[in-house]
N, C-alpha and C positions, 0 to 999 in steps of 0.2 A: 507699456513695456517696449522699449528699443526691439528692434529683431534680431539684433546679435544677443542679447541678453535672453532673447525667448527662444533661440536658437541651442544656447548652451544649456539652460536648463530640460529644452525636451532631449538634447544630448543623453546627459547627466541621468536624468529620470529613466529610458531606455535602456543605458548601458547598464547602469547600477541594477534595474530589475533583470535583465538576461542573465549577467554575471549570477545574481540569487536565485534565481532558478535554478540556473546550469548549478551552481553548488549546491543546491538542496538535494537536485535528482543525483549527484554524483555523490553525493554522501552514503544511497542508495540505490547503485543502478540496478540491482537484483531485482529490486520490487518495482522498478522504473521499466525493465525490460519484461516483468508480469502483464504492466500496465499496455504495454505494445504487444504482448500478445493477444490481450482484449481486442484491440483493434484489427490484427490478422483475421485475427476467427470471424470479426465483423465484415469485413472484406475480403474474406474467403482465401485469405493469404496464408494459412496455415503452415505452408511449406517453410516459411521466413521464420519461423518459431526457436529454430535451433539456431541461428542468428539474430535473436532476440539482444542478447544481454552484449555483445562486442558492439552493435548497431545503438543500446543504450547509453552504453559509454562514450563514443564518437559523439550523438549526440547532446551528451550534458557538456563534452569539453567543445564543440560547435559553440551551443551558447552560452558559456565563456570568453573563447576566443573571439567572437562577434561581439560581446558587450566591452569587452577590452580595449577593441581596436576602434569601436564607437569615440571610447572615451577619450581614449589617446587624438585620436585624430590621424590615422595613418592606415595606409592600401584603403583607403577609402571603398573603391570602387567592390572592393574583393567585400568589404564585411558591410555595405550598404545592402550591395545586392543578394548579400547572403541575408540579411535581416530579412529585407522582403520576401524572399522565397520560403523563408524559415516561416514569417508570420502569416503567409499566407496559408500553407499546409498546414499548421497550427488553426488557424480559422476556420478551414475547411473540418478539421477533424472535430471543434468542439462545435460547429452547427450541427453535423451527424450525429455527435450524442446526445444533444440538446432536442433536436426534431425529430430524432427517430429513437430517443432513449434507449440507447445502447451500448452505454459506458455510460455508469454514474457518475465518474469523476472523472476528470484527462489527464490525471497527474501532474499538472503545470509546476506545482509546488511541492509534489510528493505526497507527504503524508503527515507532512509541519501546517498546513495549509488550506484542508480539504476545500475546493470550490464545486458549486454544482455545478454542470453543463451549463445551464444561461447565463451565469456567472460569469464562468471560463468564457464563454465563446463571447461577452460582452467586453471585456476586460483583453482578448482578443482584437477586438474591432476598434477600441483605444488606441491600444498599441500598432496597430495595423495603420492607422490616421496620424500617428506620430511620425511610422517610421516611411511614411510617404511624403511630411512635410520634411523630414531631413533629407532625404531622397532628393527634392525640389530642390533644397537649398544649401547643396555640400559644396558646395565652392565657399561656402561662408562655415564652414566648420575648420576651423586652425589645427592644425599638426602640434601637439604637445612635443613631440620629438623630433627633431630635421636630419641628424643625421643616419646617412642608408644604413650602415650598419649596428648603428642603436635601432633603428628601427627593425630589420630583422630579427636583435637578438629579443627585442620586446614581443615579436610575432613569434618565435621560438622559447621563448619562459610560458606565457600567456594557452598553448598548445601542450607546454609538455607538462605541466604544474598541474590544471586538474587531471591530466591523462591519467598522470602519475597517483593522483591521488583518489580517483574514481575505482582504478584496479586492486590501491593501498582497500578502500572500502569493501569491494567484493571479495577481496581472500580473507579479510579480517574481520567483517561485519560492520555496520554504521558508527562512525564518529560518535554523531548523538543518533539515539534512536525517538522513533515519535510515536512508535508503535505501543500498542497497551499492556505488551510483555516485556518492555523495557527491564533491565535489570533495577531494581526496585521495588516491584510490581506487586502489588499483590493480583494477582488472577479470580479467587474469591471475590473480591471487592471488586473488582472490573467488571463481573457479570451479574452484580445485582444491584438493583434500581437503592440506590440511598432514600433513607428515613423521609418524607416529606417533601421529596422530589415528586412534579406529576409529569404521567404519562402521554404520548400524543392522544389530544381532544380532533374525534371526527362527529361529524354529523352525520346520518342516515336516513337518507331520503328513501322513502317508499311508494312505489307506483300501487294504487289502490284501486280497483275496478267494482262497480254497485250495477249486477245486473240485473236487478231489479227495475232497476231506474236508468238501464243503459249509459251508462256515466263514465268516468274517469277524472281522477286529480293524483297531486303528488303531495304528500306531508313530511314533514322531517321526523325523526325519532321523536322527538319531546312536541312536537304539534298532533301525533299522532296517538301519545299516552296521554297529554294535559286534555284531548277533545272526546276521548276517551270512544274514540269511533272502533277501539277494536271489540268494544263490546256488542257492535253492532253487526250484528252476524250477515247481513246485506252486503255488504261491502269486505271484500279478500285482498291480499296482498299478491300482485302477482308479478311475475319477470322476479329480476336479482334486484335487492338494493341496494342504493347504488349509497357507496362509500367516500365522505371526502375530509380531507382532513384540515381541519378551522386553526387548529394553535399546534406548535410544534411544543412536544416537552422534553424531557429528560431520555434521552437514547443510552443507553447500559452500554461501554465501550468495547464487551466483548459478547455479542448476545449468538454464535455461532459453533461454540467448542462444545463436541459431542465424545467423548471416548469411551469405545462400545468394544467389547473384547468378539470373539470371531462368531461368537453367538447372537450379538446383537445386544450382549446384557451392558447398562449404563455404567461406566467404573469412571465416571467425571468426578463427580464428590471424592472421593474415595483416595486418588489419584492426586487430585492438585489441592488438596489439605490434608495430605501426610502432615504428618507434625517433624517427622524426622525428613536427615536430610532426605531429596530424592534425584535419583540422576536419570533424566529425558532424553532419550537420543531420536531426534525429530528429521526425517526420513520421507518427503512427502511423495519420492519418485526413486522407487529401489532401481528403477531402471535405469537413470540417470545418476541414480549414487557411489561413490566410489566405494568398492567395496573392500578394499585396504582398512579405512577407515570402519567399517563397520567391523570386521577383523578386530581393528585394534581396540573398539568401542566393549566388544563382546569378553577381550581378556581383560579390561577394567574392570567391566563389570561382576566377573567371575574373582577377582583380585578384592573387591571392594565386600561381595557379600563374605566372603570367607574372612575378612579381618574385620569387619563391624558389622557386617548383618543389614546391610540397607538394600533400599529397592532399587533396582534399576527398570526403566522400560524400553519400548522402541514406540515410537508415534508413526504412524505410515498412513497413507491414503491407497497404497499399491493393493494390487488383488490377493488374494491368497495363494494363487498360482503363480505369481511374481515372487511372492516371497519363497517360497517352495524352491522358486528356481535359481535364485540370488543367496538364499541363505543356507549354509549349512545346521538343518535343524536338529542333529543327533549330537553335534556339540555347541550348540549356542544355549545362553545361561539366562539370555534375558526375557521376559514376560512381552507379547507382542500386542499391541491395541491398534484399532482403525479410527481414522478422524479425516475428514474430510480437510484435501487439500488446501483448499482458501485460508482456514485459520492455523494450518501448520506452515505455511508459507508468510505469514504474519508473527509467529511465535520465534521464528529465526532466518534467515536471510542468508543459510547455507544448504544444501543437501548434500549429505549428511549435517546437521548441527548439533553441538551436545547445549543442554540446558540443567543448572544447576537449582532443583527448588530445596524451601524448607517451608512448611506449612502454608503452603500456597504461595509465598513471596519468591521472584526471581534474583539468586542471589549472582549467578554467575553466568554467561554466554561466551560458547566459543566456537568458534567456524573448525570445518572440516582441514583448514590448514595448520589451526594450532590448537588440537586436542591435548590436555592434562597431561601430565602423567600418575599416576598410584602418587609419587613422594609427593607432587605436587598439593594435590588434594588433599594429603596428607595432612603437610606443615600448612596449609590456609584454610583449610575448613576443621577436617575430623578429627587433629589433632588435641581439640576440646573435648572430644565426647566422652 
């Protein structure tokens, strides 16, 4: 292959993967700016938390702008050196989850995507090798565009197009969602292993000690019932055994939703297989939540039980002493349950969020900027019942 032809193509290959990135996480920077708080907490950055999600969005429309200006062939210097820097910190960060397992995933690709740590951080060191041979050889990358002022208004679309469209995602929730609460969803069906699917297959190796005979060896679980030495009362099982898993199977895609009222009693069943409809108001941080919205959440719900009689709740991870403090409970109408933040933070991609179910299926989602109104719900849902 010519090297101007193996040059456009690792071009071509780089930009087009940064641009898909940066749009997958900008589809989502909520959960992308989640993903960056794992990493504070990791690095003891904690303080950076409340500039998580502005710091998200900069960086998906970053790499955008970078894989744009790859492509095009223009400020070279500006989106070269930004790729390096960009892939380099990127490398950095999926060797530390890889080697010290502390992030299971990097988010590279969101949640369209899942890659493991070695994955990522190998898929890293590709690109890292790519964007060093262009690096070496950018005198021989052409300018798709020559003139200055096409070219800035291209560095100025390229900048402001997902800015614009990353902020469109965070007030209004993901384009597509990839999450297992999608509207569509059944939730039921998300948390139980289907008919004839297997489970992950481990092996269980057992440290066995014969002091009788001052000995030691190690057997796996099925070398240790087929030899049938545990009938051998010489020989004990001692230390932990040790667990390893042989074949990966079937992983349930919501194996984490607990909803337990203030007593600790389970109302998961109960809850997300109503058969009627039910309305979710998903609340993972009352501290953080605007409480206008919750206000306006609570005279729907007061609106809703009086002309049809349905459920409303509130989903919170917040303490009870938050809620206490946040809510007015001498008129609030709605039933309060605790779920641990990781799968409320999955369920909706706002705080405050509302969620529309019917027998476990998610029929409707709406962020804290564009809650319902009574007629609304009205003329599209209950107008049937």
């Amino acid at each position: 292959m010519q090297k101007s032809i193996k040059i456009q193509v690792v071009k071509w290959l780089v930009g087009l993967l940064f641009i898909f990135s940066g749009l997958i996480k900008a589809n989502d920077p909520l959960g992308f700016s989640y993903k960056l708080q794992e990493y504070f907490e990791v690095f003891q950055l904690s303080f950076l938390n409340s500039f998580a999600t502005p710091l998200a969005i900069l960086l998906c429309v970053f790499e955008i702008l970078l894989g744009g200006l790859l492509i095009l062939g223009i400020f070279k210097k500006f989106s070269l050196n930004g790729l390096l820097l960009t892939i380099l910190f990127f490398t950095f960060l999926t060797f530390v989850s890889a080697a010290f397992k502390v992030v299971t995933s990097c988010g590279c690709f969101g949640d369209a995507i899942p890659l493991s740590p070695w994955q990522s951080f190998a898929k890293d060191v590709v690109l890292l090798i790519a964007i060093v041979y262009l690096y070496k050889n950018k005198t021989h990358i052409p300018a798709l565009i020559t003139h200055p002022g096409k070219q800035s208004a291209a560095f100025t679309i390229l900048f402001t197009a997902p800015l614009l469209f990353a902020t469109f995602t965070y007030r209004y929730l993901p384009v597509v969602d990839f999450l297992p609460y999608a509207e569509g969803s059944s939730i039921p069906a998300a948390m139980r292993m289907p008919e004839g699917a297997q489970p992950d297959t481990y092996e269980i190796t057992y440290n066995l000690e014969n002091k009788k005979l001052n000995s030691r060896k190690k057997l796996s679980d099925k070398e240790y019932l087929d030899q049938g030495i545990w009938k051998d009362k010489d020989w004990e099982i001692v230390g932990k055994p040790e667990r390893k898993l042989i074949k990966k199977g079937y992983e349930v895609k919501i194996k984490d939703l607990v909803i337990a009222n203030v007593d600790g009693l389970d109302y998961t069943k109960e809850i997300i297989e109503n058969p009627f409809y039910n309305l979710i108001l998903v609340a993972y941080n009352l501290e953080d939540a605007n409480l206008q919205k919750l206000d306006e959440f609570n005279q729907l719900a007061l609106a809703i039980a009086e002309q049809y009689n349905l459920r409303s709740v509130l989903l919170t991870s917040s303490s009870v002493e938050t809620i206490a403090s946040k809510i007015p409970m001498t008129s609030w109408h709605t039933e309060i349950f605790y779920v641990d933040a990781v799968p409320l933070k999955s369920m909706i991609r706002s705080n405050p969020g509302l969620i529309l179910m019917k027998n476990g299926v998610v029929i409707k989602k709406w962020s804290s900027y564009d809650f319902p109104s009574i007629e609304e719900l009205n003329s599209q849902y209950f107008s049937k019942l």
